[in-house]
C-alpha positions as CSV (number, residue, x, y, z in Angstrom):
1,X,8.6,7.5,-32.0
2,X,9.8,11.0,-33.2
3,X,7.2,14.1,-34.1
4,X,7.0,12.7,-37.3
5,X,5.5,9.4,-36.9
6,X,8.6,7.5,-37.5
7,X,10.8,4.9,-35.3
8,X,13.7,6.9,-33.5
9,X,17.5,5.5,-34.5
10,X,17.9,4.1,-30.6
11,X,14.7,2.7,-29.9
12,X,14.9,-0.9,-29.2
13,X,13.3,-3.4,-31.4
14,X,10.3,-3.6,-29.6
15,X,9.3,-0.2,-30.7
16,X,6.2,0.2,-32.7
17,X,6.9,1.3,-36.7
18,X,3.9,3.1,-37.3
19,X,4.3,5.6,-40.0
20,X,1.5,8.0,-40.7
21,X,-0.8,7.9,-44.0
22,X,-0.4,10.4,-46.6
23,X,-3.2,10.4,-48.7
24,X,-2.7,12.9,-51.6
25,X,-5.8,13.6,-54.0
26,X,-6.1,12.9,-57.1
27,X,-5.7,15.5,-59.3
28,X,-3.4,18.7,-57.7
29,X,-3.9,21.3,-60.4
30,X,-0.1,23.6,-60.7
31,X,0.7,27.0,-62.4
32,X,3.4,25.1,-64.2
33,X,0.9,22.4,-65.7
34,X,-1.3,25.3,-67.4
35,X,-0.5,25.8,-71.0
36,X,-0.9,29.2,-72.2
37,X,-2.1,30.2,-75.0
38,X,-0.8,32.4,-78.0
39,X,-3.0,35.2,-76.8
40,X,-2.1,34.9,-72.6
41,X,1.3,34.2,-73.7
42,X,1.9,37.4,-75.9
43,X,-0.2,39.8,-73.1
44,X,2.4,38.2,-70.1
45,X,5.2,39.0,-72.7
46,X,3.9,42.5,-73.4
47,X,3.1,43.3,-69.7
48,X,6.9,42.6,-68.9
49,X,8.2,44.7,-71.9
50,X,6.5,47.4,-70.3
51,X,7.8,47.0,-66.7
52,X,11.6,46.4,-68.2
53,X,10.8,49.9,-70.5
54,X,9.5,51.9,-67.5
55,X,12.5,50.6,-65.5
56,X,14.8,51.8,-68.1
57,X,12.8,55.0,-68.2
58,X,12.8,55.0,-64.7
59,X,16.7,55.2,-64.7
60,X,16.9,57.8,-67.7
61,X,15.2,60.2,-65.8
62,X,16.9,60.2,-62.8
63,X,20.9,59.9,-64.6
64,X,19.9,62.5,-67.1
65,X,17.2,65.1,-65.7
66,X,18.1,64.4,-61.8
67,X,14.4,64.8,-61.8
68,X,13.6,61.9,-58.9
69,X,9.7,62.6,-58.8
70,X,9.4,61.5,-62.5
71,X,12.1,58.9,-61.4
72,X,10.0,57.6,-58.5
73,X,6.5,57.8,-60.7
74,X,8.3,55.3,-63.9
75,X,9.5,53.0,-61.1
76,X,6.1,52.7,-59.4
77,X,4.6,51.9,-62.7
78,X,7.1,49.3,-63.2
79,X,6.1,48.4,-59.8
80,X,2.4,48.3,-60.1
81,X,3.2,46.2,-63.3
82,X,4.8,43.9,-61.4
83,X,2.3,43.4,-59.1
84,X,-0.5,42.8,-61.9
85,X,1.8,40.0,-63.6
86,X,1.8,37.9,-60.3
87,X,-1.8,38.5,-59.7
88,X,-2.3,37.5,-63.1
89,X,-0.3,34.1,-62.6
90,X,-2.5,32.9,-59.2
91,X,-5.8,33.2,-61.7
């Protein structure tokens, strides 16, 4: 028998086939099986409108003003938004 519980390729054919039990419950709730609604929906929507903008404003700053603080501050916005839309999906 291997780690896993199952018969090794050149064991003879007196070796035991015991193969473990999976036992899986019932019901295994998944992000992808939530349905959103119209009003989660259009708030995830708007949430990454605003990080794509403040990455866009992000790069604006920094091609056109060479200004990298007020670079650095739109792309930690975009950053912190970031981190609220995944903390948002695991609810």
């Amino acid at each position: 028998m291997n780690i896993f519980g199952t018969k090794r390729r050149d064991a003879g054919p007196d070796a035991a086939d015991v193969r473990p039990v999976v036992r899986r419950p019932s019901y295994v709730p998944s992000v992808a099986s939530k349905r959103l609604t119209s009003d989660e929906a259009g708030s995830r929507l708007l949430k990454v409108a605003v990080v794509f903008l403040c990455s866009v404003n992000a790069v604006m700053w920094e091609y056109y003003t060479q200004s990298r603080m007020m670079a650095i501050l739109w792309a930690a916005i975009a950053v912190g938004f970031v981190i609220w839309i995944v903390q948002d999906m695991r609810r």
